[in-house]
N, C-alpha and C positions, 0 to 999 in steps of 0.2 A: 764776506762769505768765507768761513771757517772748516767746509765739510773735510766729510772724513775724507783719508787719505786714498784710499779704493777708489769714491766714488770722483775727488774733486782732479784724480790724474789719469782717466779716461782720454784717450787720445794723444798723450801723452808723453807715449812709451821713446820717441827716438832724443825726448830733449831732457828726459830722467837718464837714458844712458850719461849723456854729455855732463850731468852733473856727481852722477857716481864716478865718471871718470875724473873730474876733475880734485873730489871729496880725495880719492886714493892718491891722486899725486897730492897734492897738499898735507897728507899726513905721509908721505915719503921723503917731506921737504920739498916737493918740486911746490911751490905755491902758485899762485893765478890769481884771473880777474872774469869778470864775463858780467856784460850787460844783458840784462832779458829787456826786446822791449815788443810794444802792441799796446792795440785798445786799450780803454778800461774795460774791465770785465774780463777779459781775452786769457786770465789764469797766471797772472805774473807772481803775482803775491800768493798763489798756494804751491807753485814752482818754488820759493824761495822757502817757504814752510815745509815744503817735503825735502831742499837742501838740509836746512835741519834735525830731520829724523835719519839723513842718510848720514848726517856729522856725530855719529856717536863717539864721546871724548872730547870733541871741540868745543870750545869754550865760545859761543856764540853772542856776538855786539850785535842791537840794533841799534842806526842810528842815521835813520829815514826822513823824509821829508816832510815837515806838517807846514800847511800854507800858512797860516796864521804868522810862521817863524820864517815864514819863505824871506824876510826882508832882513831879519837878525845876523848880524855880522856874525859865522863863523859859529854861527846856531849846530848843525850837526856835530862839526869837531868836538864843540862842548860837550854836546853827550857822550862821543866816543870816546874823550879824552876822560873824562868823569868815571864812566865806569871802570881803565883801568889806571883810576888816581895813584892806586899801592905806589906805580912802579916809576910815578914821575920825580920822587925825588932823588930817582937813582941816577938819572940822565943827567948826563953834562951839563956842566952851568949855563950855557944859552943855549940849550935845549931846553932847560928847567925853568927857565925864567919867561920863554915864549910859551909856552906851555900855561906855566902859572898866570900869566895875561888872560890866555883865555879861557881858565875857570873862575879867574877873577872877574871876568865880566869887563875886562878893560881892552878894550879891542885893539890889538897891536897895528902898527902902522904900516901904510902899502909895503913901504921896504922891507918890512919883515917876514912878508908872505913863505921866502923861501925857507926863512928857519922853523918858522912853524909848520911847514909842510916835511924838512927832517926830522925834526923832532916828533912829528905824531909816526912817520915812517922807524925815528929809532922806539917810540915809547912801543908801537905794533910787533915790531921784532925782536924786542925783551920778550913782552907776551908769550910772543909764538915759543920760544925756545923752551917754555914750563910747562905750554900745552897749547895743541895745534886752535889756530883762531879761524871763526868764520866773521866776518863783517858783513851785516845787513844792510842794504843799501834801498828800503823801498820807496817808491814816489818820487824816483831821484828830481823830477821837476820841479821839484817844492823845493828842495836843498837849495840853500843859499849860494851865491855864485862864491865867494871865497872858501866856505866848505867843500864845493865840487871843486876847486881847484888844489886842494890840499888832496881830496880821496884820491881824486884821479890821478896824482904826481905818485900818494902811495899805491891805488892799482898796479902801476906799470911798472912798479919795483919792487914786489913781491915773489919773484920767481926764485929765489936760491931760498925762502922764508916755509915755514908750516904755513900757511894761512894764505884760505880763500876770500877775494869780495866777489861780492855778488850785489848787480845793482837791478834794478828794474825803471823803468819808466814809458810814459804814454809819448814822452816830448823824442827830440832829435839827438839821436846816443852821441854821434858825434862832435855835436855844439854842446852839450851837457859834459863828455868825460870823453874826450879825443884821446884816439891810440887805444882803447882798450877795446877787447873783442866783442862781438857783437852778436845773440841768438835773437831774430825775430821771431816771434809766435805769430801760426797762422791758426785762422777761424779752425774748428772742431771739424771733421768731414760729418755727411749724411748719417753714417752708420755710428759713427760716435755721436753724437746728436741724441741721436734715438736709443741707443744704449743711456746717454745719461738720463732720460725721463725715464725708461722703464728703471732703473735703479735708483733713480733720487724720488720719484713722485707715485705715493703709495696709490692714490687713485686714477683709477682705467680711465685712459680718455678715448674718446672715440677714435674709430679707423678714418685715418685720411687730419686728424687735428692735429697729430705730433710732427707731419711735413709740414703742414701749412706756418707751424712755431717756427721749425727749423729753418724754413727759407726767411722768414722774417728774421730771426736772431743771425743768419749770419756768420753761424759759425761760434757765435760769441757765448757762452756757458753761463755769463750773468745774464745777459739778456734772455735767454731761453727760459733761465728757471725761474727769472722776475715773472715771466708770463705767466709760467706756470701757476705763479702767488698771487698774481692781480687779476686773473679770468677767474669767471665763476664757473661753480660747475656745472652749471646749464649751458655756458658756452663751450665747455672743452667736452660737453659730450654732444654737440652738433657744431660741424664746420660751419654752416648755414650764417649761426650765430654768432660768429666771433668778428668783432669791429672791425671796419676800414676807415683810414691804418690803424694796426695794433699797437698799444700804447707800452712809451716807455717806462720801462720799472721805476721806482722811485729812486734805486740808488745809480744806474744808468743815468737817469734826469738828472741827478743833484751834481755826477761825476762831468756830465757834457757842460752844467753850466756853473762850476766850479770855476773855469776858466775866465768864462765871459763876464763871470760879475766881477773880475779884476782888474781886465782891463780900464783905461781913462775912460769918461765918461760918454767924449766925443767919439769914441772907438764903438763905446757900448750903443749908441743910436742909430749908428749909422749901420749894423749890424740890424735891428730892427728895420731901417728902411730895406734890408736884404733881404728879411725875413718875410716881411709884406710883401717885394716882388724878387723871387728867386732865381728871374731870366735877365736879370740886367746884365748886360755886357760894358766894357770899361768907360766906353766914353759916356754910355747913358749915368753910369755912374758920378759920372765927374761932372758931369752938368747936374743931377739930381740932386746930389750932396752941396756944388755950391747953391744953388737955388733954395735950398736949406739952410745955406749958414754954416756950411760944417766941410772942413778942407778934406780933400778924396784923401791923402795922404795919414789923415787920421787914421786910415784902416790897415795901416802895416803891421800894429802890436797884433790884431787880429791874426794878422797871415803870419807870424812870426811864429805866434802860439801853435799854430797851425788846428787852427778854426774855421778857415777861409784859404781855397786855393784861386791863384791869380791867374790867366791865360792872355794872350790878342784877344780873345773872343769872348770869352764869362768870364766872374766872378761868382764864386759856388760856395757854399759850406762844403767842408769834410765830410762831412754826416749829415746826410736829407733829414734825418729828425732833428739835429737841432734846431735849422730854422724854425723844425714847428714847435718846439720847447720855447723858443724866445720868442715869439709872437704870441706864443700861448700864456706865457709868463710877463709879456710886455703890460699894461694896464690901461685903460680904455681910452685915457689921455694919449698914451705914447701912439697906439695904433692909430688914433683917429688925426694925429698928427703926422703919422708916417703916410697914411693915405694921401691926407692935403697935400704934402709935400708932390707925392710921386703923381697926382694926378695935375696941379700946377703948370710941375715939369714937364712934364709929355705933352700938355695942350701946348704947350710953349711952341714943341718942337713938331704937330700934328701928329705925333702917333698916339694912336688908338689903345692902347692901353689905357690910358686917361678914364675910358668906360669905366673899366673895372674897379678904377679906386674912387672914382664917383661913385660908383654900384655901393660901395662897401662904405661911404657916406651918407648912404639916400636913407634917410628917416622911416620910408615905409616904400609901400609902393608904387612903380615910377613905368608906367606902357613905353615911355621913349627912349630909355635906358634899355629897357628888357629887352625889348625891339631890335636895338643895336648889338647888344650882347649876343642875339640871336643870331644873326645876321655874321656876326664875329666867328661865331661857334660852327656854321656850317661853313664856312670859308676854311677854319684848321682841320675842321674833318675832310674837306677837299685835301688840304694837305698830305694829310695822314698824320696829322698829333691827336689821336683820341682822343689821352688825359685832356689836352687843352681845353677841347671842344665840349667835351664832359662838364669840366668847369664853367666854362663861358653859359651853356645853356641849362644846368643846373643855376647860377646865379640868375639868369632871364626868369626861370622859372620864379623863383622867389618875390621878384618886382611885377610881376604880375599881374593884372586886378582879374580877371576872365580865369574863372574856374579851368575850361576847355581849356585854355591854351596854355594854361600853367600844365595840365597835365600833359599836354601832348610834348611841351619844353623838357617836363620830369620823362619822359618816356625817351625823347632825345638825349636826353645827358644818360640814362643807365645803357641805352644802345651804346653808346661809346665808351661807357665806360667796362661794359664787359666785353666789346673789342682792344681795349686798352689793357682787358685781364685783371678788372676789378669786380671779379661778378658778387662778393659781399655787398657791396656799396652801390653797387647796379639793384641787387635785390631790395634796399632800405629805399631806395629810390622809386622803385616801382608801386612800394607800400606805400608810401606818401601819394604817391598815382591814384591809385586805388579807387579811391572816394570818390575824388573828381574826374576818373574815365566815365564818358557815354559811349554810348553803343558801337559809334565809330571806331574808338579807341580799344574797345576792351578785347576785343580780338588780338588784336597787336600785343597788347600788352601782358596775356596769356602767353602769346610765342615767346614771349623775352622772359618769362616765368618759366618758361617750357625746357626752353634752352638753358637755362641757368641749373635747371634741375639736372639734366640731360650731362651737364658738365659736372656738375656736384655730388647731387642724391642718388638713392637708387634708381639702376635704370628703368623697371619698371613702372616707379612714380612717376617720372619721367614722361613715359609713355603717353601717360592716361593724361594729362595737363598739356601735351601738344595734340594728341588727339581733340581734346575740347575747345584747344586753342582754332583748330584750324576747320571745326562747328561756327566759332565766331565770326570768322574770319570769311568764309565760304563767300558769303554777300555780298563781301566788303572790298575786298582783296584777295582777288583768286592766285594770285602769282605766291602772295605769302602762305596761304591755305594751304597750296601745293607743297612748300618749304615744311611747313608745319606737319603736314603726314608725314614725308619721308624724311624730317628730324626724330618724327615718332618711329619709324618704320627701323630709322639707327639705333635708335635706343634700346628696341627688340634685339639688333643683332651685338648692341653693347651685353644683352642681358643672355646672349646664345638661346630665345624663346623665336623659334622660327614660327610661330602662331598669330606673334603680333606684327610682326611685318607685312603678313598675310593681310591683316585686318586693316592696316593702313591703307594698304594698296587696293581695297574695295572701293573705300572711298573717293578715288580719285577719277576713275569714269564722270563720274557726276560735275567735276570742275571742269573737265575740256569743253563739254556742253557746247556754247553758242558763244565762247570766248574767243575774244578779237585777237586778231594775229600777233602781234609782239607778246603779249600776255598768253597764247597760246605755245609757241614755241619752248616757254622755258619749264610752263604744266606738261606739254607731254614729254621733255627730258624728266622730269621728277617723276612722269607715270613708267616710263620705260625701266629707268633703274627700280623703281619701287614694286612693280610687276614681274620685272624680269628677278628680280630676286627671290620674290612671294612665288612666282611660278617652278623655278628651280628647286626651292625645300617641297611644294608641293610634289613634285617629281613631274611637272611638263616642261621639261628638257626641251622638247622639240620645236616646241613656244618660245620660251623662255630666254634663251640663246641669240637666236634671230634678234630678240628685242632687246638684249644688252648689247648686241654687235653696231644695234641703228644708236643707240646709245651714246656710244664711242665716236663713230662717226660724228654725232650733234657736238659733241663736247668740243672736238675743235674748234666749233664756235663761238663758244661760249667764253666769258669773259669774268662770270662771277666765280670769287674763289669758293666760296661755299658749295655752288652746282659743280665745279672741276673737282672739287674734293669725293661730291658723292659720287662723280663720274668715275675718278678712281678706285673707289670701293667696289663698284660696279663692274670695272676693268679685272677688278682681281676674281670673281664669280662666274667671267667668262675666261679663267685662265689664263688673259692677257697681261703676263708682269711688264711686257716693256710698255704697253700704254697705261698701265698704273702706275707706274714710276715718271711716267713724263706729263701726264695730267695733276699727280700729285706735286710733282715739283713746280709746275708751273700755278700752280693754286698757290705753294709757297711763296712763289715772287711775285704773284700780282699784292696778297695778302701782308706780304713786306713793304710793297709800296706804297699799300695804303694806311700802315699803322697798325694792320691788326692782327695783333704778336698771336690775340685767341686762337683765330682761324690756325695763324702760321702753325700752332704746335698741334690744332686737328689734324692737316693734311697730312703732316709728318708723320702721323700714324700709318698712312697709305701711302706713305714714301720712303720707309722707313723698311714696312716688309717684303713688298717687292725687289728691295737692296740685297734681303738676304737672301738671293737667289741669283739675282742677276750684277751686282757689282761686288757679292760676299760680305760674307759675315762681320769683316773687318768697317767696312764700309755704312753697313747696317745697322753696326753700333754707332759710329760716328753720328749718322742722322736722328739714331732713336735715340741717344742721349741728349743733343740740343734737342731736340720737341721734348725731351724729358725735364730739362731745364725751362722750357718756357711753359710746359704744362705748368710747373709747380709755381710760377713766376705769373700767372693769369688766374689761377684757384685753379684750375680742370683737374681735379680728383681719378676721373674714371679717365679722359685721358692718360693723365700720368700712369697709373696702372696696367693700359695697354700697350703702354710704351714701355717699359718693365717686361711686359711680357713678353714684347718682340728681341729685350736685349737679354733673354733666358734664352729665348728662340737661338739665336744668333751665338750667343755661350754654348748653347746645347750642338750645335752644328760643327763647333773645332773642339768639341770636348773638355772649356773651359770650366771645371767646377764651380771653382770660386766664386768667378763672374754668376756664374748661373744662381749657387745657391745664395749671393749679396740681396736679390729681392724675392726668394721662394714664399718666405713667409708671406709677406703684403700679397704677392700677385696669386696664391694658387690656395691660400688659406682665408685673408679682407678680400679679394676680389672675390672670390663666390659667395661669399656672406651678404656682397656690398648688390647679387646680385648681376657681375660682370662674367658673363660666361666665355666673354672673346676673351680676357686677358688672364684667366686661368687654363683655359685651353688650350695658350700659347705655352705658357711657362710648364704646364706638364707637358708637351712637348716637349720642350727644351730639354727637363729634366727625364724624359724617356728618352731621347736622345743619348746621353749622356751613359747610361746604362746599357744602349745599343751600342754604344764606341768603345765600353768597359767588355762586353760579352757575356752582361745582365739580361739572359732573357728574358726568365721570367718578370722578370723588374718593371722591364720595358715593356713586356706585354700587357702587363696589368696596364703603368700608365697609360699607355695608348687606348688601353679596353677604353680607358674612361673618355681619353680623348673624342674616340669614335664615334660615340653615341650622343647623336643630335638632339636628345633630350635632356642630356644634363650638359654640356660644355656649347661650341658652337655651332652651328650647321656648317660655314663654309669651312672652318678649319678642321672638324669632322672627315670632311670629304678628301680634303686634301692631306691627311695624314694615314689615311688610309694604306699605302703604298710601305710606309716606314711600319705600321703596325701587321701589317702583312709577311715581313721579315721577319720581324719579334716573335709573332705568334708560331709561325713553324719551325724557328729554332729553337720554342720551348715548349713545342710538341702538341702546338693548339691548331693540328692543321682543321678542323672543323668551321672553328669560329673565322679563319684565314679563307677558308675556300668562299661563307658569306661574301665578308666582308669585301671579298677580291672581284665577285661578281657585280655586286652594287656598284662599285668602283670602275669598273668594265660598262658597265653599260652607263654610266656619266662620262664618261671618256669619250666612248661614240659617241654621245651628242655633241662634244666638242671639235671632237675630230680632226684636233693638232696638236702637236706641241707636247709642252713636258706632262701633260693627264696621258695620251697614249703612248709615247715611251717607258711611262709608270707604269700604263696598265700591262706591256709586256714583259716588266721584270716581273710583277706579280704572278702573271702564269707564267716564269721562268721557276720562279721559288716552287709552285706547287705542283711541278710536271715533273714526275718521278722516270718519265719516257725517256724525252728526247727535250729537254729544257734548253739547250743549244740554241735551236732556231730561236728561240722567244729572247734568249740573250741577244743574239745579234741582230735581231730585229729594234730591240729595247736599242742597245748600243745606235743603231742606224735612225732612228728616232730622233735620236739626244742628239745629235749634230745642231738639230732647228731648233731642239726645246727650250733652252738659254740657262737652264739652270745644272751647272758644270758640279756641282758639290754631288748631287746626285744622280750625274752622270760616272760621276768618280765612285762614289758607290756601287751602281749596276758594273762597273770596271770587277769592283774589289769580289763582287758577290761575285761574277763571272771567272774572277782568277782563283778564289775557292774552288768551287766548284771542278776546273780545271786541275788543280792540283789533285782536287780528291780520284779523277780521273788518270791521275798519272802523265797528264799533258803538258810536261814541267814549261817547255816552250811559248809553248799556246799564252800559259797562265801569265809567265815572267812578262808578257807583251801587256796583257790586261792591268797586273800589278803594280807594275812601273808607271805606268799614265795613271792609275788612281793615285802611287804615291807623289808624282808630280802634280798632281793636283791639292792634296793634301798639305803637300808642303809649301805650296805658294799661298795654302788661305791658313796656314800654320795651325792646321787641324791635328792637336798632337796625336789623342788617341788613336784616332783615324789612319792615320800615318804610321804608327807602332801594329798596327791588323793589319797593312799591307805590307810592312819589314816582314812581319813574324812570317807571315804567308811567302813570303821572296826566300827569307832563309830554308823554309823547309821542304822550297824547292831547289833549295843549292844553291841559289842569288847572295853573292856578299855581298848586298848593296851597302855600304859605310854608314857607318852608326856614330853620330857626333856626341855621344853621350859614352860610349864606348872609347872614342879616342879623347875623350874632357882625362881619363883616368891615366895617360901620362904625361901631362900635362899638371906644371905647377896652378898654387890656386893665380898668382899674381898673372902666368901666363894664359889661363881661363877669361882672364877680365878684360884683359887687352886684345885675345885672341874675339872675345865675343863683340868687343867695340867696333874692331876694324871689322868684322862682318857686317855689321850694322850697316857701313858706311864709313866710318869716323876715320880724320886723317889721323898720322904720328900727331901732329901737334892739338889737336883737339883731343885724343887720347892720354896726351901726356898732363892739359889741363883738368880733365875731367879726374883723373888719377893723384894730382897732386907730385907730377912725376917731369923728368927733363924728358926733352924730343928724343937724347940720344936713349936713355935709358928703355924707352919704348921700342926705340931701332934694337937694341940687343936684346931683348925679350923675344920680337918678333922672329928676330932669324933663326932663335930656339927653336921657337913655335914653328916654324917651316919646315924646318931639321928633324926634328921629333916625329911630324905625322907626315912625314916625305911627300909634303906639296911644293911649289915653287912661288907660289902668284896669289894676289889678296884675292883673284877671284874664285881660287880653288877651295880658299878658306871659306869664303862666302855660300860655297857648297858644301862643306862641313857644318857651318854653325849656325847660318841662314834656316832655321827648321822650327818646324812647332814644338818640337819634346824636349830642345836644349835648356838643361837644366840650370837655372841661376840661382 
């Protein structure tokens, strides 16, 4: 991979300094060394390429590692030595004579290493004095070991010299070329990821395909673009389609088993037996390998290369794809050898593995194999290893003879395997179903259809295929049925269409019917949440309410995480953030205990926003980025985008731009396309927000307008944003559309009748009461006490200390303003924070401005000053700085002197703030 120099140093930018830094000193004389190492693919070698276009004048050697020569005594020197021949007959007579050995191809003897190791050091420092040199050093793990002992002797004595080396390698810098400096490269982050497709690949791929590359690559730049070249374009324009797992590129392939095909032969096998079973632990190894014929100890060249990591407990590949490149590569002999092997061994020993590598011998199909397999596979899903269970009964499935039961095995392995977070290969599984589901099945296997959509496609596709799912099902399985409407009735509120949640919840009278009691208990929690939410967009409040209160109540007893999740959702509709946060999180730890990462990053969507309110913003992200990580980590598409939209939410609430506009595009641009009205209604929040903290009315009014209307974004976030569009609108002079809105809002509040909806609804008529808006503040204010949600208690504060101010109540106001900026500042809400200074100053408040005293203040003492607020001691400041303890101690008593404090906790209230500038 050659590309251009734009596209191939994307992400890039902090390890391009470090090489223009080094290029300027080595044409000042100050010369250097530097190892790049990482993956293959990982951009070493177009780092060392763009060293080159930054060496204008330098006279640039390569003289790299090629395996073929990895054995050749002194193979690199020869080329470096070759190219600068001019200048070897000007060197000292044993210099010139070591030298001339190794262009002669006469390979000098051990004792000589050291002269030929000066000699290429003096022939390199001729060089450099005619014209600055760069030495390329790529594949250093290919260089032959007496080559790398002469480079590395000349690395590390290059400093008074013109002339840089530069080495790169995949292997261990330090066992390759000790003593010289060392830049690891790490994986590409997300947004560089997706910056390199839209710039390297001329054809659009669909919304939600260039994450799903990204997580599989890794970070890794060859890997991503390999995909890029090996998917068709049928598959990169639907997720739906693209393989599990995703295959590696051909030059990835050939780089991971470049390695392996060097190793001894013994080495090379027994790596196949690892390949075949990937869970072996050491001592199974060492009984499997002798019972084979092959000493365990064979396999160090493996772990040397670093192929293979060693622990007490496993033995693993480095890389989860190679094993499958060498099994994949291995040849029908080798496997069916590897099998006998590992299945011999285990019967030896009774473990039950044994199955599996018989399974993978059986000629055709075998009931008592399959049997067992089965029986296996529901035991790991007891556990909680999905994948396992996946496997175990996807292979029963195949040994099979009975149509039914093979299908109903394939309907078991895709359940686990899209609780495992493989819903690709959950979905090929189900197609294989297909045929052979009867009537019994086809129900079922609709929901697993339903729900796979529900997580992937549009949500209104969505929709209609668990609505039909849970027609099949009605019969058959009423407890699933009931799942199945109010999965549909989610996917309505995934799509902000408050019409089909409606329609869900029709059907659900009809399943309580004449249902027996266990089976009855958990249909009517699915009718309450799916009623009480359909009743609420309808506007029966007075219904509605009641049945999500009995809701909550049931939930505590419930056990499944999937019913805790909706109970959650259901928590937040009746206003109640702290039982949505503790239904949701307890749906997370049952859903962890059992394996199912799926679930875990659903709930976390209803764990996630309830945080931004009641543990802050700070807290919020933390939660919605892991369910962000494991949404993309399980396929969940519309997931992931809701959770994006809670951490714009959550941006938008401390005035974070950045953050906020990192996923504007995907969530408020792909997510209403994608048909997701919750997680674009969050993110224009957020980004209303954000404009509200600037003193963008109009900005914000608009966004909100959009927010607000339960026809095009969500219903319940609709409702609930009502309060912040209420402020926007009359301070950009839309008291009309403010006085609606305020009323709608006002009488859903009374049906709730606590908590943070009625403390909203008296700042609303605070904002629009031109009288006596007083009373409705402190009433709003006496509210918030119970409401739990302090950001926008700290708000009605700041609105209230306005107000006050425009009154001339300097007093009054300084009371109000000071608790809103304590609060601000504790969830490092900058903007926010900066509207309650500006408001303190212009009441005559010098509340201290740590952006204000940053300006006499050196920059060195900025840095120190900002660490020990942090927290950070002298000595952890002095290593993070590259600095002695004492020099930190004389900094700081500056810094004390300077802004006449005394104490690190005074400082902590100077730089401790959301607006300190770094």
């Amino acid at each position: 991979m050659r590309p251009r120099t734009e596209h191939a140093l994307i992400g890039r930018s902090g390890e391009c300094r470090r090489l223009t830094e080094l290029v300027g000193q080595a044409r000042g004389g100050e010369g250097g060394a530097l190892v790049l190492t990482g993956d293959p693919g990982i951009g070493k070698s177009e780092l060392l390429e763009h060293a080159v276009r930054l060496a204008v004048g330098f006279r640039a050697i390569r003289a790299g590692g090629v395996p073929s020569e990895e054995d050749l005594t002194y193979g690199a020197v020869h080329r470096l030595v070759r190219t600068l021949a001019e200048g070897v007959p000007h060197l000292p007579p044993a210099a010139r004579q070591a030298l001339e050995r190794v262009l002669g191809r006469r390979t000098p003897p051990p004792r000589e290493r050291l002269r030929v190791a000066v000699a290429t050091l003096g022939l390199l420092t001729r060089a450099a004095a005619r014209r600055p040199l760069l030495v390329l050093l790529d594949d250093l793990q290919w260089v032959d070991a007496e080559s790398r002992r002469v480079l590395g002797f000349v690395a590390r004595r290059v400093g008074a010299e013109r002339a840089l080396v530069l080495a790169a390698t995949d292997g261990d810098p330090a066992a390759l070329m000790p003593g010289v400096p060392v830049l690891p490269l790490r994986g590409l982050d997300e947004g560089d990821c997706l910056r390199l497709i839209a710039e390297r690949w001329p054809t659009p791929v669909a919304p939600g395909t260039p994450e799903v590359l990204v997580h599989a690559a890794d970070g890794n730049p060859l890997a991503l673009l390999e995909l890029l070249r090996t998917l068709s374009p049928a598959q990169l324009g639907q997720p739906a389609l693209l393989p599990d797992p995703l295959p590696l590129g051909p030059r990835l392939t050939a780089a991971r088993l470049a390695r392996f095909r060097r190793l001894p032969a013994g080495c090379r096998r027994l790596l196949v037996l690892l390949a075949a079973e990937p869970r072996l632990e050491p001592l199974a190894l060492v009984h499997v390998t002798r019972r084979a014929g092959l000493d365990p100890a064979a396999l160090a060249p493996a772990a040397e290369a670093g192929l293979v990591t060693l622990s007490a407990t496993a033995v693993r590949f480095r890389h989860p794809d190679l094993g499958r490149v060498i099994y994949q590569g291995a040849d029908l002999a080798e496997r069916h050898w590897a099998h006998e092997s590992l299945a011999r061994a285990f019967a030896e020993t009774g473990d039950e593995r044994r199955t599996w590598h018989e399974a993978a011998l059986a000629p055709g199909a075998d009931d008592g194999l399959a049997d067992e397999l089965e029986r296996q596979g529901a035991e790991a899903r007891r556990l909680g290893e999905q994948a396992r269970a996946a496997a175990l009964l996807e292979r029963s499935a195949w040994l099979s003879r009975d149509g039914e039961r093979r299908a109903r095995r394939l309907l078991g392995a895709a359940d686990c395997d899209l609780r495992a977070g493989r819903p690709r290969r959950a979905a090929r599984l189900l197609d294989r179903a297909t045929p052979l589901a009867g009537p019994d099945l086809r129900g079922r296997l609709q929901y697993l259809q339903g729900v796979i959509a529900l997580r992937q496609a549009a949500a209104p596709d969505a929709f209609d295929a668990l609505l039909s799912a849970a027609g099949h099902l009605a019969g058959h399985d009423r407890p699933l049925a009931a799942k199945a409407l109010v999965a549909a009735g989610e996917a309505g509120l995934y799509a902000g269409d408050a019409a089909l949640p409606v329609r869900a919840g029709r059907r659900l009278p009809a399943l309580l019917g004449d249902a027996p009691g266990p089976d009855r208990a958990e249909i009517r929690f699915a009718a309450d949440f799916l009623l009480g939410v359909a009743g609420s967009f309808e506007g029966r409040l007075a219904e509605a309410v009641p049945r999500l209160r009995r809701l909550l109540d049931a939930a505590d007893r419930m056990t499944d995480p999937q019913l805790l999740t909706w109970g959650a959702y259901g928590a937040l509709f009746a206003a109640d953030d702290a039982r949505a946060r503790a239904l949701a999180s307890r749906a997370v730890a049952l859903a962890r205990a059992a394996g199912d990462t799926a679930t875990m990053a659903h709930a976390m969507q209803y764990q996630a926003y309830p945080e931004c309110w009641l543990g802050g913003p700070a807290a919020a992200t933390r939660t919605a980025a892991e369910g962000l990580r494991l949404a993309r980590e399980t396929g969940q598409l519309n997931c992931a985008r809701t959770l994006m939209g809670t951490l714009m939410l959550a941006a938008g609430l401390t005035g974070d731009a950045r953050a906020c506009g990192r996923y504007a595009d995907r969530v408020v641009d792909e997510a209403s396309e994608h048909g997701l009205g919750l997680a674009s209604s969050l993110g224009l929040w957020g980004l209303a927000l954000l404009s509200l903290a600037e003193g963008d009315w109009a900005r914000a009014a608009e966004r909100l307008g959009q927010v607000t209307r339960p026809d095009v974004g969500h219903p319940g976030v609709a409702v609930e944003a009502v309060p912040t569009y209420v402020e926007a609108a009359v301070r950009a002079g839309r008291r009309e559309r403010a006085e609606r809105a305020a009323a709608a809002f006002d009488r859903w509040a009374g049906q709730i009748g606590r908590g943070w909806p009625v403390a909203l609804a008296a700042r609303c008529r605070a904002l629009l009461d031109t009288g006596d808006p007083d009373r409705h503040y402190r009433e709003a204010l006496r509210l918030h006490r119970s409401g739990g949600r302090e950001l926008e208690r700290a708000r009605t504060s700041l609105l209230y200390g306005e107000h006050l101010n425009r009154e001339r109540r300097r007093g009054e106001a300084r009371v109000q303003l000071r608790d809103a900026a304590d609060v601000f500042r504790r969830h490092r809400a900058g903007p926010w924070l900066e509207r309650a200074r500006a408001e303190l100053r212009a009441g005559g408040d010098g509340e201290p401005d740590p952006a204000a005293t940053d300006a006499v203040l050196t920059s060195r003492q900025r840095q120190i000053a900002r660490l020990v607020a942090e927290g950070a001691t002298n000595k952890e400041v002095a290593a993070r700085l590259s600095l002695s303890p004492r020099t930190v101690d004389h900094h700081l008593r500056h810094v004390f002197a300077r802004l006449g404090i005394t104490s690190r906790t005074d400082l902590v209230r100077h730089f401790a703030t959301g607006n300190d500038t770094r």
